[in-house]
Every structure is written in C-alpha cells, then in structure tokens.
N, C-alpha and C positions, 0 to 999 in steps of 0.2 A: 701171538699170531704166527702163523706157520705159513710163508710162502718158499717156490721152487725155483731154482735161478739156473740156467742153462748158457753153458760160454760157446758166442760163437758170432765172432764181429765184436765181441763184448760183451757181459753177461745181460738178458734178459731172463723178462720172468716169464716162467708158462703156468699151464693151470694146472696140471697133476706130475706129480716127478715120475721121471726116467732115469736112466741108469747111468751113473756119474755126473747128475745134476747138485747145487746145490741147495739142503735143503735148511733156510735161514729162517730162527725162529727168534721172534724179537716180544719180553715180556711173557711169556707163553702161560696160558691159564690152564685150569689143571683138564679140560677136554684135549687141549694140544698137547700136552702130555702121556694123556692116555693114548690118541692116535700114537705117537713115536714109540710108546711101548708096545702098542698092539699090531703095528704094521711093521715096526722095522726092530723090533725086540732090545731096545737100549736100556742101558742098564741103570739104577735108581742115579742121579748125578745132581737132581736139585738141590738139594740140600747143600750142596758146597759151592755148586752155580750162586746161589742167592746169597747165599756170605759173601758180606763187601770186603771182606779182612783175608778171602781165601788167597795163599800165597798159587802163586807158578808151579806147575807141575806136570808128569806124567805117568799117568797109571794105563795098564791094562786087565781088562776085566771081559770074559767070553769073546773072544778073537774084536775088542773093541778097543783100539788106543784111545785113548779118555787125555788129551790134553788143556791145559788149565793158563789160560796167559792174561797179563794183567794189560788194558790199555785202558790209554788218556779220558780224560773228560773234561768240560767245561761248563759252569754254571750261573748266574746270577744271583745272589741272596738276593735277602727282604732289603737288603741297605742299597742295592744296585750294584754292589762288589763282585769283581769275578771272582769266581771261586775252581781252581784247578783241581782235578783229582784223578784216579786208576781205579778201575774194578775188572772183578774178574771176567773172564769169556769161558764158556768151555766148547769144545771143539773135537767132535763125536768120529770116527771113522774106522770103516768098516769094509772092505772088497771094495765096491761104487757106489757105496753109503759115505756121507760127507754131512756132515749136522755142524751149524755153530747153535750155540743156546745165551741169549743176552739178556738178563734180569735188568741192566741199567742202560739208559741213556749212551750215546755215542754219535762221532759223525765219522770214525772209521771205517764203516761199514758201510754207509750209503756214497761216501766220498769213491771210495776200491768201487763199486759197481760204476760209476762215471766216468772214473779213471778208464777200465774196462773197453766203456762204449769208446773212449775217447783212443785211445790207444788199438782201436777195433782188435782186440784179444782174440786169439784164435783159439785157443787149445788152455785151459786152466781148471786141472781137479785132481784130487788125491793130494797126494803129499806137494805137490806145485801150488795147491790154492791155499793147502796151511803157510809154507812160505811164506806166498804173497803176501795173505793177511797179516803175518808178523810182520811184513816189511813196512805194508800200509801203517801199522799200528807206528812202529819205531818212526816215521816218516813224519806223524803226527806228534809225537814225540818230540821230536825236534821244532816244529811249527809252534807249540807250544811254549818250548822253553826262549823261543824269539819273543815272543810275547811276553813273557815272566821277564825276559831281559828287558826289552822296553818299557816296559813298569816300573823296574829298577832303578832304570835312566832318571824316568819322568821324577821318582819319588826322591830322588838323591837330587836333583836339582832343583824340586820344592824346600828339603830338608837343609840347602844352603843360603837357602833365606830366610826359614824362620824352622827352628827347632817347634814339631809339630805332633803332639801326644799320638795322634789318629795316622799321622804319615808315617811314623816308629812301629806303630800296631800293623801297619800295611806291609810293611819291610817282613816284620817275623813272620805274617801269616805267608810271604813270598817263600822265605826260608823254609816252613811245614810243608810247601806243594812241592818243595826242591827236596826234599829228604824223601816224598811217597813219592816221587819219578825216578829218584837212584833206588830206593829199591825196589819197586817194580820191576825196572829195566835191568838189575842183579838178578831176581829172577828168573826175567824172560830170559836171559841169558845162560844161564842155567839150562832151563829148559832147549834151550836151542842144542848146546853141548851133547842132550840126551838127545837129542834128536840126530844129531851128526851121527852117533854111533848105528843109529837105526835105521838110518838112510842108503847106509855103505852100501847096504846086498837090496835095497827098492830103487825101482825106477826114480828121479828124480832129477829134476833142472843145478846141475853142482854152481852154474854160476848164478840164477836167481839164490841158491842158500850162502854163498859170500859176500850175495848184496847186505841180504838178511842181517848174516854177524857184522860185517862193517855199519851199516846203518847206526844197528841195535847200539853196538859199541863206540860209534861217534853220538850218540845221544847218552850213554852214560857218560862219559868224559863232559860232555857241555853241561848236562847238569850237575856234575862235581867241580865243575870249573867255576860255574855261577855260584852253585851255593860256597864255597872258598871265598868267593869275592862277595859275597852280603855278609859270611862273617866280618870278613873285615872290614866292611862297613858299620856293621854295629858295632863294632870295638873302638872306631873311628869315633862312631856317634857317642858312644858310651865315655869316652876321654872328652870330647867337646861338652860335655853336658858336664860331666865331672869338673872341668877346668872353669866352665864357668859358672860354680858353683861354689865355685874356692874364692873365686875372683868379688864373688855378691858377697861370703862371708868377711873375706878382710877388707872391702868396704865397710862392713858394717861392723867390724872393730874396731875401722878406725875411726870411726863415728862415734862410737861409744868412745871412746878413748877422751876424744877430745871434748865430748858433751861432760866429759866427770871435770874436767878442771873449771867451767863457773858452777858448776852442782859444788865442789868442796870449797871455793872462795863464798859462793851463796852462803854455803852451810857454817864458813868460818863466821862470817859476819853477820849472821843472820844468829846465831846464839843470846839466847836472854842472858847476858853477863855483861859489865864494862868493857870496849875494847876502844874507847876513845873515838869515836868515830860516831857514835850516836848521836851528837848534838855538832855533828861537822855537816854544813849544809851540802857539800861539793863529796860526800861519805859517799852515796849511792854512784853516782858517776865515776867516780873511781873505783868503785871494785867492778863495775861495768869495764873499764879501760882495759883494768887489769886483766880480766877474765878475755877479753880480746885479744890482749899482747901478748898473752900464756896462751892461748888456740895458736894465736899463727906460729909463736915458737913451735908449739906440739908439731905442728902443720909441718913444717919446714925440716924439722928432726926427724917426723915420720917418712917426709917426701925422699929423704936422702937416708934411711936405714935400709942397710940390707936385708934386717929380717921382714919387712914388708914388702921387699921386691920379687 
C-alpha cells in the first residue's frame, strides 16, 4: 500500500504526492511497485527489501541513495510468548523524492507520524526525515530492551523459587533477541558513520544527527550490558543446577552405601552352609540389630567424613 505523508503541524496524509512529501509504502504488492518504477523511476531494491537477513547499508544506484537500516519488532507466538526481532527498511531518495519500502510489521513508523502531530513538526524531509526515522527506530530500540529487561526481572525471581525447564528456555530465547538488537544496531551504526561523511557538503539538522549517534549508541551499550548480565545469569543457573546435582548424587551414595551393610550381613547369614545360628531362635533378630548398629555407625562416620562434605 502506497500512501503520501506531507510535514506541516506534523506529518499528515494527502492524496496524491508533491514535492518533498513522503512517500510510505507498507507491504507493497507488485501494482505498487510498478507505480514507483513508472512514475518515480526507482531502481529494482525488492529483492533485498524482503530479505529478513538483509544487513544495514548504503548503496547508490542512478543519482538514488538506496539506504538499508534494520529496526525493532515485536510479536506474539502460537504459545502467547513475545517474540522480539529487526528487519530491514529500505529508504529511497532522490532531489524531493523520499520513499521508505516495509516488507514487515512495525510500530516505528506509525508511532514518528504521532510523535510528528504531537510535537506539531514544522519542517521534516530529505536527509532530516532519514534522521529522524533512525532516531525513532533507536528510540524503540531502547523501549524494547526495557522490556527484555523486565522479563529478565520477572524470570530470574520465578527461577529463585523453583528451578524451571520453560523459565531457562525463556532466558535463552531473551539472550537470541539481545544478540539480533546488538547487531542490528552495529549495523545501523555503520551505516550512520557513512552517512556522516555524506552529510558534510548536504543540507542537514547537525544536532538532530548527534541525537541519532548518541541514541543509536546508548541502545547498543544497553543491549550489551543486558545481554552480559543474562550470561551470567546462566552461568549462575548453570552452577545451581550443577551443585544440586552433586548434592542428589551423594545423597544417593550415601544410600547406597549404607543399604550394602544389611544386604552383606543378609547375604552372610542367609547362605545355605552351617553358621550356628540356624536353629538359634533370637538368630534373625540379631542380625536385624546388627545390620542397625553397622547403618548408624556407617551413618555417624559418613556424617563426619570429609570426603562427603
């Protein structure tokens, strides 16, 4: 779907584009695609728009900078889980041509139009609206990993009541959205870098582009500071689970241990041979005693061994 977004009090939409409007295409089927080639001559770019794997980038191809930047998403499974992730945007421009193209789901983009109204924006296009959008994107960015943080919270203070197969599976899958947000945002950042150089000799907002890098750059730092701190939650978890694992097995030798001493008094006197005892009526009670007085020594000897402690 191809609509025209026009900044002025805030961006609104109109019905046919003008000149430095912009022109947002969300999902776009292959009719909206032929419009963007036939009226505004853009050059082939689906193919790496629609790859959710495409990294961060910037090409130029017939006086059109073609940039490529990854932002946030968020989703439900079938299980009710949220599910965090990045895909690509690409981001067409041209004289007072201005295209983004979104293959996937997002709330960056309608959040920046609200912001917009909210903020009554005066003035926002060309290299000012790419800005912004990276800033929105990074901004979301950060909104996110508060959330990935309070997840964290919640699941670390389930996981100290009861060690929880499904609450451990929740952790790591935290861990995979915290690896595809740093490098994303390694990316965008990248990409921003190329863009500094390109901005030097164009018009553009110099302190909207230090929002940009410091945003971008305090949301890579917080997702490498979280995902640092879930590692070493699972290494936490991993020693816990480990130690009391150690702790079930020498239990359970010293169980064994002490179950062998009426198993071999059984097994002495329980042999088909004379041992004097077989026509003693007070015979089975006493190897019964016995087999008691030998556990609690065992007992007593174990309790105060070192190699058991």
């Amino acid at each position: 779907m191809i609509s025209y977004w026009k900044c002025k009090d805030g961006f609104d939409k109109i019905n046919q584009w003008k000149s430095g409007c912009w022109i947002k295409v969300t999902h776009p089927t292959a009719e909206d695609l032929a419009v963007l080639k036939e009226r505004f001559a853009v050059p082939d770019f689906t193919h790496d728009a629609k790859d959710i794997e495409e990294r961060p980038r910037v090409d130029y191809e017939d006086n059109w900078m073609i940039v490529f930047v990854r932002i946030p998403g968020k989703s439900i499974d079938e299980d009710g889980d949220t599910v965090f992730s990045t895909a690509p945007m690409a981001i067409l421009i041209r004289d007072d041509v201005f295209i983004t193209v979104n293959y996937f789901d997002n709330e960056v983009l309608d959040d920046f139009i609200i912001w917009s109204q909210r903020r009554h924006l005066n003035s926002c296009k060309g290299y000012d609206l790419l800005l912004s959008l990276m800033l929105s994107s990074s901004v979301w960015y950060s909104k996110y990993l508060k959330q990935m943080n309070a997840m964290m919270n919640a699941a670390e203070q389930r996981l100290e009541q009861k060690m929880d197969n499904d609450e451990l599976m929740r952790t790591m899958g935290l861990g995979k959205f915290l690896i595809y947000f740093i490098t994303s945002l390694k990316g965008n950042m990248t990409v921003l870098a190329r863009l500094k150089k390109r901005l030097r000799t164009m018009p553009h907002d110099q302190d909207l582009l230090d929002d940009v890098e410091i945003e971008t750059q305090q949301a890579l730092d917080t997702a490498s500071i979280y995902n640092d701190i879930l590692d070493r939650q699972q290494e936490a978890y991993s020693s816990v689970i480990g130690n009391n694992l150690n702790r079930i097995m020498k239990t359970l030798t010293v169980v064994t241990i002490l179950l062998m001493i009426p198993t071999v008094i059984a097994g002495y006197y329980g042999m088909n041979v004379p041992n004097g005892m077989e026509s003693w009526p007070w015979g089975f009670p006493f190897a019964i005693a016995v087999s008691i007085l030998l556990i609690g020594l065992g007992y007593a000897f174990i309790r105060h061994s070192k190699f058991f402690k």
